[in-house]
N, C-alpha and C positions, 0 to 999 in steps of 0.2 A: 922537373918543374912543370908537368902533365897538368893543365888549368884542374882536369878531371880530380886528381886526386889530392891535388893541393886546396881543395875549397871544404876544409873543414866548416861545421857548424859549429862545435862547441858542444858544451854538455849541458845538460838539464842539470838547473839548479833549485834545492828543496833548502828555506832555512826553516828553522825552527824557535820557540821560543823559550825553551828549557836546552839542555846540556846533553840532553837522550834521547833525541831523534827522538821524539813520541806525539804522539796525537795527529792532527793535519799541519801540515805545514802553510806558516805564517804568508808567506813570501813562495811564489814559484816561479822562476824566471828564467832563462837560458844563459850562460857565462860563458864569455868567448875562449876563456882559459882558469885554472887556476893560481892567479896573481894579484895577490889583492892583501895592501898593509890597510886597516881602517882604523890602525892607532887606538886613542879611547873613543874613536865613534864606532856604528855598528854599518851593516851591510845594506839597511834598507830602513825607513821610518817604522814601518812595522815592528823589526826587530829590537828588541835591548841593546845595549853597549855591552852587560857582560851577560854570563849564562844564556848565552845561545849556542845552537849545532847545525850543522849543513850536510847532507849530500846530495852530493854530485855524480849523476852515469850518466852513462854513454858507452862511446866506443873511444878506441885507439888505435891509430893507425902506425903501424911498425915504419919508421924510415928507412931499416936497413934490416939484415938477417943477421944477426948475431946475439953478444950479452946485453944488455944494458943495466944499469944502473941508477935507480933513484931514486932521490932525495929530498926531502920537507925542511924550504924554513918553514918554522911552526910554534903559535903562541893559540892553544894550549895544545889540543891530542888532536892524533891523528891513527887513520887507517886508511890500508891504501889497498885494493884487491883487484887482481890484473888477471883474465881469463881464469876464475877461479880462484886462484893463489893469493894469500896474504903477502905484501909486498913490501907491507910497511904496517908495524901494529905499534904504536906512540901514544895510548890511551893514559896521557896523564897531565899534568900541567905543568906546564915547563914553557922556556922559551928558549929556543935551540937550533940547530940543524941535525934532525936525524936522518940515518941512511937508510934503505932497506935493502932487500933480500934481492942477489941481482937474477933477471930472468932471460931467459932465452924466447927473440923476438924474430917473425916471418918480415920479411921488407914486404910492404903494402898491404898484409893481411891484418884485419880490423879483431880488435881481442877487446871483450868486456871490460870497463872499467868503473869502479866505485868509489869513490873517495870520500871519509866520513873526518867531520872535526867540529869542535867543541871549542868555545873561548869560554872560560870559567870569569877572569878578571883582569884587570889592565889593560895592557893593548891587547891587539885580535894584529894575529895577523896571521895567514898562508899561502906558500909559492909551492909548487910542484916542480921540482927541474928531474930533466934525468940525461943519460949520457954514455953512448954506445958507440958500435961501429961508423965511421965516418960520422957524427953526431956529437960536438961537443956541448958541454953541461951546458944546459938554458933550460929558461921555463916551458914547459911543454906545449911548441903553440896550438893555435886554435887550426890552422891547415890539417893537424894530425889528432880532432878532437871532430866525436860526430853523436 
């Protein structure tokens, strides 16, 4: 509980107004996490309700040194890349929980983070949880996001 490494910022957040991340983004704002149901409303007045995309980087800060493992509620695709590594690749439209690929994390060492998603139609919704050593499943808070 070190105030120092517990004072996340969050990540920088880009939406957009098509489904492909392309052109400038609409919206840029900072998100204390990624946890966010907006039902059939959308993320910002700017944005749509449907056919919009977001990512989200930053860092992650490891809680403990071992596997962890995480998982997207997710309406529609998702992509998740962790120091590199694909984590989670969900490019599609669905409304689900999918898991990804588990990795091997340093306790307190900060690893790049990218998280890509798309709401094609209906509700929009996505949670980031993961879930490791001494670490049970929750949304990944904002103390361990910079």
């Amino acid at each position: 509980s070190d105030p120092v490494l517990q004072s996340g910022s969050g990540l920088q957040a880009e939406y957009f107004t098509n489904i492909a991340l392309t052109g400038s983004p609409a919206v840029v704002r900072r998100d204390a996490q990624i946890n966010f149901n907006w039902g059939n409303g959308s993320p910002a007045a700017a944005i749509p309700v449907d056919n919009f995309s977001a990512r989200w980087t930053g860092w992650l800060e490891a809680p403990a040194t071992g596997r962890f493992n995480f998982e997207a509620g997710i309406d529609d695709g998702i992509r998740v890349f962790i120091d590199g590594q694909t984590v989670i690749d969900a490019w599609r439209d669905q409304w689900t929980t999918v898991q990804g690929t588990p990795i091997d994390l340093v306790a307190n060492r900060r690893y790049p983070i990218r998280v890509e998603y798309y709401e094609r139609g209906g509700g929009a919704q996505i949670q980031l949880r993961y879930s490791g050593p001494s670490t049970a499943l929750q949304v990944i808070p904002r103390a361990r996001l910079y």
